[in-house]
gemmi code that builds the backbone of each chain (N, CA, C; Angstrom):
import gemmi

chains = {
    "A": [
        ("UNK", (-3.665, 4.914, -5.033), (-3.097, 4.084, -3.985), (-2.789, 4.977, -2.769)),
        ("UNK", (-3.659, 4.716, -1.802), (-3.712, 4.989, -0.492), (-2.427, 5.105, 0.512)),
        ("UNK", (-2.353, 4.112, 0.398), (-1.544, 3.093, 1.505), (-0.350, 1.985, 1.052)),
        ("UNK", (0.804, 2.144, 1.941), (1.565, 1.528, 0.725), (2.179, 1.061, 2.684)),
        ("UNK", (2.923, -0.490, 2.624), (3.722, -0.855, 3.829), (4.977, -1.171, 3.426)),
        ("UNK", (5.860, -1.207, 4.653), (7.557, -1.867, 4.066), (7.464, -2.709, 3.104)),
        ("UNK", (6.781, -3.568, 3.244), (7.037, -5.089, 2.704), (7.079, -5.027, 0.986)),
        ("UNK", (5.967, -3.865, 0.702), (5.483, -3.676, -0.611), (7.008, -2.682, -1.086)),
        ("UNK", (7.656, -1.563, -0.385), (8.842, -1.060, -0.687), (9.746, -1.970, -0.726)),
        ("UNK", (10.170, -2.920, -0.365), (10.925, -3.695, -0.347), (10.969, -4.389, -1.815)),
        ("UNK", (9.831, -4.896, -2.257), (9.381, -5.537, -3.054), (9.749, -4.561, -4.449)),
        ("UNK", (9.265, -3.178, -4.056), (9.815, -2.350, -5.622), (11.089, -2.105, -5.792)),
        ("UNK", (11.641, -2.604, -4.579), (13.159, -2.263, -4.936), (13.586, -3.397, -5.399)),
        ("UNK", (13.497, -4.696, -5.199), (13.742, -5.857, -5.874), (13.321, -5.903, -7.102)),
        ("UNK", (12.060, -5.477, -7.612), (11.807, -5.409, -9.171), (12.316, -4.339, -10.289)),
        ("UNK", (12.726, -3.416, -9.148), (13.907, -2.316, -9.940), (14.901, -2.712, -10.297)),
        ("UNK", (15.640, -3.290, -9.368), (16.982, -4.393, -8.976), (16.592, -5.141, -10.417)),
        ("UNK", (15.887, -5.983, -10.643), (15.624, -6.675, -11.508), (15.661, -6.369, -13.040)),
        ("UNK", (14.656, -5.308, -12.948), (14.794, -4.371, -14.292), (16.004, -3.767, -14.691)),
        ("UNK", (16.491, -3.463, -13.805), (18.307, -2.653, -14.250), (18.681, -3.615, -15.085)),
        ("UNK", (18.686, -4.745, -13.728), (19.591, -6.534, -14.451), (19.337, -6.159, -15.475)),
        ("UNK", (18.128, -6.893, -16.021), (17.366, -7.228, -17.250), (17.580, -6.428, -18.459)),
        ("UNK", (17.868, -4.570, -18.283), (18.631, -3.545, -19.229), (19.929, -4.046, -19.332)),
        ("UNK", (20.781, -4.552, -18.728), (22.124, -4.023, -18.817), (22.285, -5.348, -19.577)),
        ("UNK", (21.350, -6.692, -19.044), (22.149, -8.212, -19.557), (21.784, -7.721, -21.519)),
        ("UNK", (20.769, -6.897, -22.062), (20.524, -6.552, -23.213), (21.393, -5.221, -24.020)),
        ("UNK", (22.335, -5.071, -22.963), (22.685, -4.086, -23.287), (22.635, -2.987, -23.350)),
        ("UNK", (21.324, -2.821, -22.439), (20.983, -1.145, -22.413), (20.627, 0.020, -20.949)),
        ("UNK", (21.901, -0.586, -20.911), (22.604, 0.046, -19.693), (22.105, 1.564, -19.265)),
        ("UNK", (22.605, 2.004, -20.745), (21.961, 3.447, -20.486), (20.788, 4.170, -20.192)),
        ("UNK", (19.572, 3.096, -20.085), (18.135, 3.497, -19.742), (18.091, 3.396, -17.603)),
        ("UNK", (19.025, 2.617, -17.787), (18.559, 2.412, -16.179), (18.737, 3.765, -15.465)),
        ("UNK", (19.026, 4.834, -16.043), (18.733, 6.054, -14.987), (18.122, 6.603, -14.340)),
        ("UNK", (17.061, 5.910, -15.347), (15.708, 6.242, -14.843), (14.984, 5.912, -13.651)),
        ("UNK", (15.452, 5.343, -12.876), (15.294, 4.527, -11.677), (15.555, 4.984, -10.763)),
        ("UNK", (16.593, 5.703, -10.799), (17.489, 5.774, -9.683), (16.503, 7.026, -8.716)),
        ("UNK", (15.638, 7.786, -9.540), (15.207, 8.332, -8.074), (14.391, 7.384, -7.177)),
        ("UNK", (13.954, 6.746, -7.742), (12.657, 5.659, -6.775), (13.845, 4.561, -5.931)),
        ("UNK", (15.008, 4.026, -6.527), (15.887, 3.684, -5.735), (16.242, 4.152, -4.301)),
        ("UNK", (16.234, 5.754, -5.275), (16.812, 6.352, -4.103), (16.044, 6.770, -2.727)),
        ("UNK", (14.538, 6.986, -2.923), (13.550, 7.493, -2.089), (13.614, 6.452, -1.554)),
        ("UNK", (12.977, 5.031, -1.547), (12.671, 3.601, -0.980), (13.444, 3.169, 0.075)),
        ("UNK", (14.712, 3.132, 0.183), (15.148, 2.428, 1.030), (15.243, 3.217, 2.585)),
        ("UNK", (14.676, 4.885, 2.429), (14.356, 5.243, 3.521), (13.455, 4.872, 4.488)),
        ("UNK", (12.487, 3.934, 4.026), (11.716, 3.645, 5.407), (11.295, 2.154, 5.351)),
        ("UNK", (12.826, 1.377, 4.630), (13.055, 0.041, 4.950), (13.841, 0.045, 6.472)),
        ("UNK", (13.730, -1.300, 7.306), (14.551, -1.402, 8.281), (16.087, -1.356, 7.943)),
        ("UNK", (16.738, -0.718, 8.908), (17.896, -0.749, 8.789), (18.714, -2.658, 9.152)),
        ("UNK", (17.653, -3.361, 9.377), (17.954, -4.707, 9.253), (17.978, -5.737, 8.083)),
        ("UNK", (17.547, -4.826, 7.019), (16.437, -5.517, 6.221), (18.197, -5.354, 4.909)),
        ("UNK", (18.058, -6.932, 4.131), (18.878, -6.607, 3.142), (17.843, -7.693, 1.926)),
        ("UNK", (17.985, -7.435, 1.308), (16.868, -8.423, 0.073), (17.820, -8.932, -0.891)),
        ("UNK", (17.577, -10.174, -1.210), (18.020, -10.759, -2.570), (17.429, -11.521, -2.971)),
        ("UNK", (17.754, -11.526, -4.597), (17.101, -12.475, -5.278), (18.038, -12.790, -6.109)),
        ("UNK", (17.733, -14.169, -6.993), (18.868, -14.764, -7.871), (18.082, -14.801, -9.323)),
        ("UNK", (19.098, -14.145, -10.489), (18.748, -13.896, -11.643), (19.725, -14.875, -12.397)),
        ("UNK", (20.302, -14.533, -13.280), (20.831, -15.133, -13.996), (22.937, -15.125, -13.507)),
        ("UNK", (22.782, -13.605, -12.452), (23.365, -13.646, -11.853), (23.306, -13.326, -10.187)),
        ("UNK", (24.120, -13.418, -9.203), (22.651, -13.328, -8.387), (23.102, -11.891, -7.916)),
        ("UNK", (22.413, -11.205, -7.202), (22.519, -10.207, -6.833), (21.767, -9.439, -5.956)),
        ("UNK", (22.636, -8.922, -4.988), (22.324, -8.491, -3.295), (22.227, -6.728, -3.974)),
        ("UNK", (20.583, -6.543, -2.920), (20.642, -5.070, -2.442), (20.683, -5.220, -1.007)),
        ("UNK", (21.632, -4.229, -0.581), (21.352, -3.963, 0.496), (20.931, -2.371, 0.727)),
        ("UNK", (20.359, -2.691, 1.712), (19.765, -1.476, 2.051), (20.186, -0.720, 3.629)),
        ("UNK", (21.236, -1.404, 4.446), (21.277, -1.532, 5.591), (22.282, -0.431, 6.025)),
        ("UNK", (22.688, 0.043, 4.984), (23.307, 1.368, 5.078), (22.467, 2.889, 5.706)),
        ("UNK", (21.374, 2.539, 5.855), (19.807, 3.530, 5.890), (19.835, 3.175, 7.486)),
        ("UNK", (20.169, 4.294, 8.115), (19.522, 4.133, 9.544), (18.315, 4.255, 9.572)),
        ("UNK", (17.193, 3.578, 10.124), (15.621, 3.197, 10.303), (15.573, 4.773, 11.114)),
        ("UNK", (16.579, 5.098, 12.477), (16.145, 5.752, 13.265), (16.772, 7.435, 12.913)),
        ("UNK", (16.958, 7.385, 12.274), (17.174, 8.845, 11.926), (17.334, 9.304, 10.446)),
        ("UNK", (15.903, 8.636, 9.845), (16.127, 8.974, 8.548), (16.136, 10.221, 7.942)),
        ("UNK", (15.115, 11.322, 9.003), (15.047, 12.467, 8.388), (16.679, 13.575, 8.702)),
        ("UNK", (16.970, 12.921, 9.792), (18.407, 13.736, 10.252), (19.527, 13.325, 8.906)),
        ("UNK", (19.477, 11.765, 8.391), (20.371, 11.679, 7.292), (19.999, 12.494, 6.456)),
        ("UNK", (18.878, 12.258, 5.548), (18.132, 13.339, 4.647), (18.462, 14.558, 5.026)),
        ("UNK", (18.866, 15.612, 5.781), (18.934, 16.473, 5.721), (20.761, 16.799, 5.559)),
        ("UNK", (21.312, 15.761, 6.139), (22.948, 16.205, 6.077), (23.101, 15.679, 4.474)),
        ("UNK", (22.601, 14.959, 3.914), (23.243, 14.508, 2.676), (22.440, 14.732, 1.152)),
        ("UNK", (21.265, 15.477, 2.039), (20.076, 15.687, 0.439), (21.271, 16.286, -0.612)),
        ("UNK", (22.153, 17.020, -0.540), (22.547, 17.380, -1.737), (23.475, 16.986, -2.353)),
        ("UNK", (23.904, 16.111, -1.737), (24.697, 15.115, -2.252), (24.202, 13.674, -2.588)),
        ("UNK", (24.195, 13.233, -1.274), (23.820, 11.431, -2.043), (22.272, 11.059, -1.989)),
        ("UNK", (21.398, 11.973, -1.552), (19.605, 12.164, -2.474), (19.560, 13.222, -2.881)),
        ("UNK", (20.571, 13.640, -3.495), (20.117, 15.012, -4.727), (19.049, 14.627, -5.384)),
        ("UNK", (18.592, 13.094, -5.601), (17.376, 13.094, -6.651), (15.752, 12.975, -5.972)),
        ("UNK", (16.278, 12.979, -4.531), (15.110, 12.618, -4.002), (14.538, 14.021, -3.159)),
        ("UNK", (13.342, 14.188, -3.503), (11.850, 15.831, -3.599), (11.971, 15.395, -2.195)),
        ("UNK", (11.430, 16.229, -1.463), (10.888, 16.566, -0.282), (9.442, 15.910, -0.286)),
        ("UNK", (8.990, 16.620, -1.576), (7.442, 16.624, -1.448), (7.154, 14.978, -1.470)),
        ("UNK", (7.978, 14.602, -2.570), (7.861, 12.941, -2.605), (8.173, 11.893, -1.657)),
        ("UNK", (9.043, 12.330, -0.724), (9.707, 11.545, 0.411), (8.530, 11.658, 1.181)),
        ("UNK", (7.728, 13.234, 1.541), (6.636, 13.114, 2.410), (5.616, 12.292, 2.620)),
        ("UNK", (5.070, 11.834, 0.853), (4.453, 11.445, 0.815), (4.193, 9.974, 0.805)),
        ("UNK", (5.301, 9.471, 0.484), (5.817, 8.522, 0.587), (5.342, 7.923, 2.286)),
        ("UNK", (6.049, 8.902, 3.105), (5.873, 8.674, 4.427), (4.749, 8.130, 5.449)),
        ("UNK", (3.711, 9.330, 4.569), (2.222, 9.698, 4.688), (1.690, 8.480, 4.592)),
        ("UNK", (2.034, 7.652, 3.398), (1.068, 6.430, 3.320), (1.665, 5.523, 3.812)),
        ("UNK", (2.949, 5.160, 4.558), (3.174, 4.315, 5.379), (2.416, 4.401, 6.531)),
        ("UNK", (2.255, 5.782, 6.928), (1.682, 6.014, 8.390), (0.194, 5.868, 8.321)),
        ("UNK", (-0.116, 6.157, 7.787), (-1.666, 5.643, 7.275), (-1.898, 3.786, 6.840)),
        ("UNK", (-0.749, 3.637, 6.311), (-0.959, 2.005, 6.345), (-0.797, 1.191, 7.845)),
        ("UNK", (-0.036, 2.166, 8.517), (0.668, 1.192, 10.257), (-0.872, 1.492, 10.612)),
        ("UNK", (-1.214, 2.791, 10.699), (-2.626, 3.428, 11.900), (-3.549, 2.416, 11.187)),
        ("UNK", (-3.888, 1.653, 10.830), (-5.106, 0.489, 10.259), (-4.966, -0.123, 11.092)),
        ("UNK", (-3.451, -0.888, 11.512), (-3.124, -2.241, 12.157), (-3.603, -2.405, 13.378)),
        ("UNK", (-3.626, -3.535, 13.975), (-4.246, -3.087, 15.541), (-3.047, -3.318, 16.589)),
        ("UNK", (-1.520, -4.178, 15.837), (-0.851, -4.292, 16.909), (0.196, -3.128, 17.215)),
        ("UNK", (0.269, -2.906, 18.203), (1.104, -1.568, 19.011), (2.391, -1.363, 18.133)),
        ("UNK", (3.332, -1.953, 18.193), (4.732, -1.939, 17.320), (3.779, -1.165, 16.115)),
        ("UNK", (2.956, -1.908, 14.941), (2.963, -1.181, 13.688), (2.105, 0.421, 13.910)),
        ("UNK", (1.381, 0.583, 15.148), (0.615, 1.479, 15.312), (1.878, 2.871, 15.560)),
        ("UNK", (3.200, 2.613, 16.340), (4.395, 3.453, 17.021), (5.280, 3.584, 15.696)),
        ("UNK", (5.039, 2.883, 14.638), (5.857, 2.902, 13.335), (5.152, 3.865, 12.797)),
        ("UNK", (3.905, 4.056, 12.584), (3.102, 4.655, 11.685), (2.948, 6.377, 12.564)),
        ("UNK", (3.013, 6.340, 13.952), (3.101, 7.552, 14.367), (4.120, 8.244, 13.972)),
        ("UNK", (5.228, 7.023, 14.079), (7.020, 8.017, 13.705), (6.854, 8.228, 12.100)),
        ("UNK", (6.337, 7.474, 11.516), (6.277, 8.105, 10.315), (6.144, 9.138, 9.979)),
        ("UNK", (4.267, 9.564, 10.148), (3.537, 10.292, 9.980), (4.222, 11.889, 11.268)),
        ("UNK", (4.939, 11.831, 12.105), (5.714, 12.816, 12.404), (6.740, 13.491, 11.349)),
        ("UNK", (7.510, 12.257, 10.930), (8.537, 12.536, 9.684), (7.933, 13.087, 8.448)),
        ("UNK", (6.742, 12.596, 8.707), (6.287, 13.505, 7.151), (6.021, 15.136, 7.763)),
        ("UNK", (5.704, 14.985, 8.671), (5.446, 16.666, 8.984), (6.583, 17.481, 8.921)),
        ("UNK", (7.398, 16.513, 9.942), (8.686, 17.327, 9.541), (9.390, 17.632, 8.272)),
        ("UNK", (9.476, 16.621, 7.660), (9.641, 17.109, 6.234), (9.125, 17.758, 5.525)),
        ("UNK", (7.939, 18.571, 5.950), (7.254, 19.193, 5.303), (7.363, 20.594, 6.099)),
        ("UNK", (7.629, 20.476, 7.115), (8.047, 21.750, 7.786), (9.594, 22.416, 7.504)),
        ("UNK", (10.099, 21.476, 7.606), (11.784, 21.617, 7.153), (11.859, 22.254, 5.466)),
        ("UNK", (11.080, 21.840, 4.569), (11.019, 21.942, 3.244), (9.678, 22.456, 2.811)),
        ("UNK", (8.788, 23.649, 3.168), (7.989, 24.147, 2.801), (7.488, 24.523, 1.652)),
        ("UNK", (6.753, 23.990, 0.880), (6.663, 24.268, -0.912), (7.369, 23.673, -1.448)),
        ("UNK", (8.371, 23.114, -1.126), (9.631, 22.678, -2.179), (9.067, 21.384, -3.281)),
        ("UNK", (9.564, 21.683, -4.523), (9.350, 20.412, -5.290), (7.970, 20.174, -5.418)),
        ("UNK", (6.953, 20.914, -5.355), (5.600, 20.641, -5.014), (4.826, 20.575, -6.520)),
    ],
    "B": [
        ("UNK", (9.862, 10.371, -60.270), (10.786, 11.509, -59.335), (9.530, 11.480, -58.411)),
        ("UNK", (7.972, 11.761, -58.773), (6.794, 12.121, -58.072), (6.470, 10.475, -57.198)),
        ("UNK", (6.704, 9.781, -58.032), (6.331, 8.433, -57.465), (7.477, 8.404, -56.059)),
        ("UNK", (8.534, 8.746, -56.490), (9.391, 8.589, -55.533), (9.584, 9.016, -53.964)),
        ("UNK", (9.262, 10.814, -54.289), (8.761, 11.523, -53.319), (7.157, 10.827, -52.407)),
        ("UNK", (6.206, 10.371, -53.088), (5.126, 10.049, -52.781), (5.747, 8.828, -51.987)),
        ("UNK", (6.323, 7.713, -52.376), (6.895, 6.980, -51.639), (7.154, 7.102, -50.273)),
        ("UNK", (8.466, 8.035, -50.672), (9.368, 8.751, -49.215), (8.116, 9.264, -48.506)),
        ("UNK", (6.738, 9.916, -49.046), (5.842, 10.340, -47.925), (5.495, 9.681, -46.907)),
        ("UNK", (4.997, 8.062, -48.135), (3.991, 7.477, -47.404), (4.925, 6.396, -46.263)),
        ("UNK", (5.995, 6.214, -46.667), (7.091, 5.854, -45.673), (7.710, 6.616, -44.387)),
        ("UNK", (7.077, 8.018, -44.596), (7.735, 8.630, -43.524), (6.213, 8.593, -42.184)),
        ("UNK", (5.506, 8.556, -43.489), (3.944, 8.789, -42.343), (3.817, 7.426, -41.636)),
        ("UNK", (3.660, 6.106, -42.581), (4.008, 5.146, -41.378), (4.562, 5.133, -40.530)),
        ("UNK", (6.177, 5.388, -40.757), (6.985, 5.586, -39.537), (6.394, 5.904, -38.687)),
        ("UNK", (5.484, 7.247, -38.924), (4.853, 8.526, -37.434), (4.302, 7.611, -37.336)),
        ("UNK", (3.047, 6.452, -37.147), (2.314, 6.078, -37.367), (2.750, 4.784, -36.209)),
        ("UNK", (3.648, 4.404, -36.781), (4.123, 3.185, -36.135), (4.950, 3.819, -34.117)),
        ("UNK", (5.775, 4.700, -34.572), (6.184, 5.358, -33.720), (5.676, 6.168, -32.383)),
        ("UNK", (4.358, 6.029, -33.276), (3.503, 6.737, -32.269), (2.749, 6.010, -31.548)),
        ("UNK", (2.380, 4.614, -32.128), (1.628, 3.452, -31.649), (2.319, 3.007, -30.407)),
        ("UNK", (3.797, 2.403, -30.611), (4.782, 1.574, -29.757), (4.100, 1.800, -28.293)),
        ("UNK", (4.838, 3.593, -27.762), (4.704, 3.832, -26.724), (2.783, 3.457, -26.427)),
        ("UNK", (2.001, 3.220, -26.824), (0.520, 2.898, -26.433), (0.511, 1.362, -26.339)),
        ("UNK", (1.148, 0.371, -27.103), (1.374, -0.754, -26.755), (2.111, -1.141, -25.596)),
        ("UNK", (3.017, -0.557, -25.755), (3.973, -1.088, -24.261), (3.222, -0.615, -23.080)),
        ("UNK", (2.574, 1.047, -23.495), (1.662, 1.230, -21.656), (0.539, 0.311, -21.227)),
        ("UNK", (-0.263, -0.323, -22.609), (-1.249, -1.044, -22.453), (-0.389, -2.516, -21.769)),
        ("UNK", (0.525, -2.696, -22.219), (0.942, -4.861, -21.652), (1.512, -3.697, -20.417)),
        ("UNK", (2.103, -2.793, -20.103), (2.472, -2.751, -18.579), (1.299, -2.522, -17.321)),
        ("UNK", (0.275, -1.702, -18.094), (-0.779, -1.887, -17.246), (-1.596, -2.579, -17.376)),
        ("UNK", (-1.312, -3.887, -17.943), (-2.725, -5.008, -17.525), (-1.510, -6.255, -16.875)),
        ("UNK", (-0.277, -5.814, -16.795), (0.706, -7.285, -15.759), (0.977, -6.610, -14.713)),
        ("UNK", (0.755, -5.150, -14.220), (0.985, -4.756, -13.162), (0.149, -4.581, -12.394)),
        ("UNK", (-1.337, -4.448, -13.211), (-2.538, -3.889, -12.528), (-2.953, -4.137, -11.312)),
        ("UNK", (-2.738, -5.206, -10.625), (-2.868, -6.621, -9.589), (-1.608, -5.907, -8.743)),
        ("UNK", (-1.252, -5.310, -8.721), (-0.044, -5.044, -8.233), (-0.454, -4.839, -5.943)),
        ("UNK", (0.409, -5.787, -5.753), (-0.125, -5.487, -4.293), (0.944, -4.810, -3.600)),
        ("UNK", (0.332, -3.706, -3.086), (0.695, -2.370, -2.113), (1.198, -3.063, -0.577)),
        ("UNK", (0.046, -3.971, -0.152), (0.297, -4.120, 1.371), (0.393, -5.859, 1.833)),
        ("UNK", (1.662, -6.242, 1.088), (1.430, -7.775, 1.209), (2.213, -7.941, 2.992)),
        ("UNK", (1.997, -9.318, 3.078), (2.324, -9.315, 4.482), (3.334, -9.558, 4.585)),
        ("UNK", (4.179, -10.037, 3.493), (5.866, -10.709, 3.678), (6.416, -10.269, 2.370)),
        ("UNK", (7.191, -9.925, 2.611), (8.368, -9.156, 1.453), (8.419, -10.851, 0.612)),
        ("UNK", (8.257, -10.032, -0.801), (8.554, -11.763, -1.435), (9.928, -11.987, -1.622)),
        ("UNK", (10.866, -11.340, -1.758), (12.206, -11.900, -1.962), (12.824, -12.088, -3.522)),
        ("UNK", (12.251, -12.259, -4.124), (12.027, -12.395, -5.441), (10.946, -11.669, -6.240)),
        ("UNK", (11.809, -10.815, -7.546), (10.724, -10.075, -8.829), (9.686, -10.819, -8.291)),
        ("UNK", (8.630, -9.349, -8.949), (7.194, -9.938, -9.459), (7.260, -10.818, -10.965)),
        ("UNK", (6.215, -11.914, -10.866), (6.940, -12.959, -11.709), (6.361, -12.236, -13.111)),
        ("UNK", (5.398, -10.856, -13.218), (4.889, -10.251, -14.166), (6.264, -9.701, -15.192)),
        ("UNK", (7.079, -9.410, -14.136), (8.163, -8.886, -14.692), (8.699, -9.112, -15.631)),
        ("UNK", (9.244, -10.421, -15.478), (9.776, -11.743, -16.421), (8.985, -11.474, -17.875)),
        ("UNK", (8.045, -11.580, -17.770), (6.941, -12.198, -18.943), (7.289, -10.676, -19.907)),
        ("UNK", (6.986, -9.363, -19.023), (6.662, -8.120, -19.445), (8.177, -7.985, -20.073)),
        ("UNK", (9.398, -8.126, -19.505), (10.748, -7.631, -20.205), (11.084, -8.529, -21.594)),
        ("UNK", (10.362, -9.801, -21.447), (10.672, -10.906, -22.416), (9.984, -10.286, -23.544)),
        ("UNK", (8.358, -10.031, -22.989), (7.264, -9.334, -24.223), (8.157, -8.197, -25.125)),
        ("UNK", (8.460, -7.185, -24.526), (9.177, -6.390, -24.709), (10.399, -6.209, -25.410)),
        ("UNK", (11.478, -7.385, -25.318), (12.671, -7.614, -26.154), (12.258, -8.161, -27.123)),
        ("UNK", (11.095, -9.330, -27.486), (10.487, -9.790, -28.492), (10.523, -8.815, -29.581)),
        ("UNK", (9.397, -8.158, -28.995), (8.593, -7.169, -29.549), (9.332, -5.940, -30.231)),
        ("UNK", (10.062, -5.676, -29.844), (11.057, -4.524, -30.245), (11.842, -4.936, -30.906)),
        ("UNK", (12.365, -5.515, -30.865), (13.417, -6.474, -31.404), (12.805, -6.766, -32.618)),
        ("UNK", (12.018, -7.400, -32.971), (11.132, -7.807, -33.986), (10.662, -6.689, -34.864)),
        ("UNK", (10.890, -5.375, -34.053), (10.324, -4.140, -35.709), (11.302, -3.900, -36.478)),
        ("UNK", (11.017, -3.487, -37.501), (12.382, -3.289, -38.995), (12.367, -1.980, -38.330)),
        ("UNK", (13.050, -1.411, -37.565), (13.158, -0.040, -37.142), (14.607, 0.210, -37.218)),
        ("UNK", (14.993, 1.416, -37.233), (16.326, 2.343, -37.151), (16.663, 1.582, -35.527)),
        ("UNK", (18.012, 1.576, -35.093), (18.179, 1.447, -34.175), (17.741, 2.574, -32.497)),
        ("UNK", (18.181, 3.643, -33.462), (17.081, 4.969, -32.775), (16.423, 4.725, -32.337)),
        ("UNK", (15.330, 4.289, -32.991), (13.888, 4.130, -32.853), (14.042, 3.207, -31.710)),
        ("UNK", (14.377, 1.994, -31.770), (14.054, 0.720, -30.786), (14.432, 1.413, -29.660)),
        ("UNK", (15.800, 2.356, -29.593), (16.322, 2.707, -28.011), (15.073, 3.642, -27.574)),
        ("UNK", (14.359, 4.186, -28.526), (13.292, 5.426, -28.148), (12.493, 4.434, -27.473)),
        ("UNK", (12.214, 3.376, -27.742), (11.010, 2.334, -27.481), (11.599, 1.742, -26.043)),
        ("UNK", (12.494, 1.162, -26.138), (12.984, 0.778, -24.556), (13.153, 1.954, -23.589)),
        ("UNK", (13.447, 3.176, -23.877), (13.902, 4.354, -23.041), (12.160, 4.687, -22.529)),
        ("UNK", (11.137, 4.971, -23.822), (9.932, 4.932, -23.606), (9.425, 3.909, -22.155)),
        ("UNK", (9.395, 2.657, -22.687), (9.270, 1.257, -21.760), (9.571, 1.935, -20.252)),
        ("UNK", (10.717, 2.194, -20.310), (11.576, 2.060, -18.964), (11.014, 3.615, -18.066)),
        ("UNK", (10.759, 4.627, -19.192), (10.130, 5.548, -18.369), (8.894, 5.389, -17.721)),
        ("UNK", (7.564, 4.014, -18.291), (6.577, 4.302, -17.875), (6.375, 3.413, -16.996)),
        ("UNK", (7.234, 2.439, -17.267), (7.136, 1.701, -15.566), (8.313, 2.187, -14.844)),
        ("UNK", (8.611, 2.866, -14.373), (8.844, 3.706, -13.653), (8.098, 4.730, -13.147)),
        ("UNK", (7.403, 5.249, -13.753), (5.962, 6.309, -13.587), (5.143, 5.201, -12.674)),
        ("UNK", (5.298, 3.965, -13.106), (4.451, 3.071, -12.370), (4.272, 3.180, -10.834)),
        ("UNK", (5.939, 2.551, -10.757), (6.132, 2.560, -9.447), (6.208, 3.698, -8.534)),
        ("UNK", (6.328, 4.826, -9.546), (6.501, 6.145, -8.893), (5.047, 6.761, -8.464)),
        ("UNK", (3.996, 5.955, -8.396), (2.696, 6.448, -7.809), (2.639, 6.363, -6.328)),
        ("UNK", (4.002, 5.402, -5.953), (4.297, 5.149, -4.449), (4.482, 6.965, -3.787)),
        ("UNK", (4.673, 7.469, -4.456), (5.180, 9.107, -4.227), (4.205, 10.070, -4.666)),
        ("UNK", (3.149, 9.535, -4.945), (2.292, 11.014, -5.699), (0.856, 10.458, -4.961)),
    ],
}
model = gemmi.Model(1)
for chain_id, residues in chains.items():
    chain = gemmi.Chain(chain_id)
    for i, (resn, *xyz) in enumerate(residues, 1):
        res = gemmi.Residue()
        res.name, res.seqid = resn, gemmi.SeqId(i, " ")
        for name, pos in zip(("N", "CA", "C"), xyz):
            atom = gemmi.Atom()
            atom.name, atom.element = name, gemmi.Element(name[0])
            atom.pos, atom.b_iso = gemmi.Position(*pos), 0.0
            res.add_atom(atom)
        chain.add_residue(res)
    model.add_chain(chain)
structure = gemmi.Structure()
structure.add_model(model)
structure.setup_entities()
């Protein structure tokens, strides 16, 4: 997989969201740890407008709006060792990479200026964090 | 005493047997309900993939349903939960 857009991040965080549910309503709370790094990577290059819900058996809001859109790599860097201790460099990059490669397809201007800032952020993150996690 | 031991063998080798299968069942039903999986839809759906549903239900069935140690079943859900997660984690690799 090439190319990956918001809409589709959005979407794995709701089926994560889901899966936790789905551990904990069985009781097995203790597997959902496993998650938490992809939790944690994803909501970096959701809009900082963007909050998702869906209704399960109980209902339940992610928000994500805590994530400034416009300075994700400046947060990432004051808080990697604390509140994304779980989240790689190398993985955030790449992550990045195929957003920006998914906007540069589009033909309208807005997704084309998304996919440039991306694909900057991945450099930088890759300049900032050289080898790391690789 | 020999019958007995022979027993305990052939009971322990199923176990391996069975134990070793699980995790190949659960990767096989996660990768044929995820396979379809779309990367670049145009609108956030708002709601699970409805694969989900079917796959966690398959799954509690299914586990639930082996005469296993309790061990075992958490090995089988902990298993589960690691490989779709690996799933989604191709978003990163």
């Amino acid at each position: 997989m090439q190319v990956i857009n918001q809409n589709a991040l959005e979407n794995v965080l709701v089926d994560i969201q889901f899966l936790k549910d789905q551990f904990m309503v069985v009781g097995l709370e203790k597997f959902t740890g496993v998650f938490d790094e992809l939790v944690m990577v994803s909501p970096f290059s959701i809009s900082c407008s963007t909050s998702v819900t869906y209704c399960s058996e109980s209902l339940f809001t992610l928000k994500t709006a805590n994530i400034p859109v416009n300075n994700q790599v400046a947060q990432y860097q004051d808080q990697r060792q604390t509140k994304f201790a779980l989240v790689k460099p190398r993985k955030l990059q790449i992550l990045l990479e195929k957003l920006a490669r998914y906007g540069s397809t589009r033909s309208d201007r807005p997704s084309r200026e998304l996919a440039e800032k991306r694909r900057k952020e991945a450099e930088m993150i890759g300049r900032i964090y050289p080898g790391e996690s690789r | 005493m020999v019958h007995i031991r022979t027993a305990a063998g052939s009971f322990s080798k199923t176990l391996e047997v069975i134990l070793d299968r699980i995790p190949k069942v659960i990767s096989q039903k996660v990768d044929d309900l995820l396979s379809e999986y779309e990367w670049t839809p145009q609108e956030p759906e708002g709601v699970p993939t409805p694969y989900l549903s079917t796959l966690f239900q398959w799954l509690t069935t299914v586990i639930d349903s082996l005469a296993l140690d309790p061990k075992h079943k958490d090995q089988a859900y902990e298993g589960a939960a690691a490989y779709i997660n690996d799933f989604y984690m191709v978003c990163f690799s």
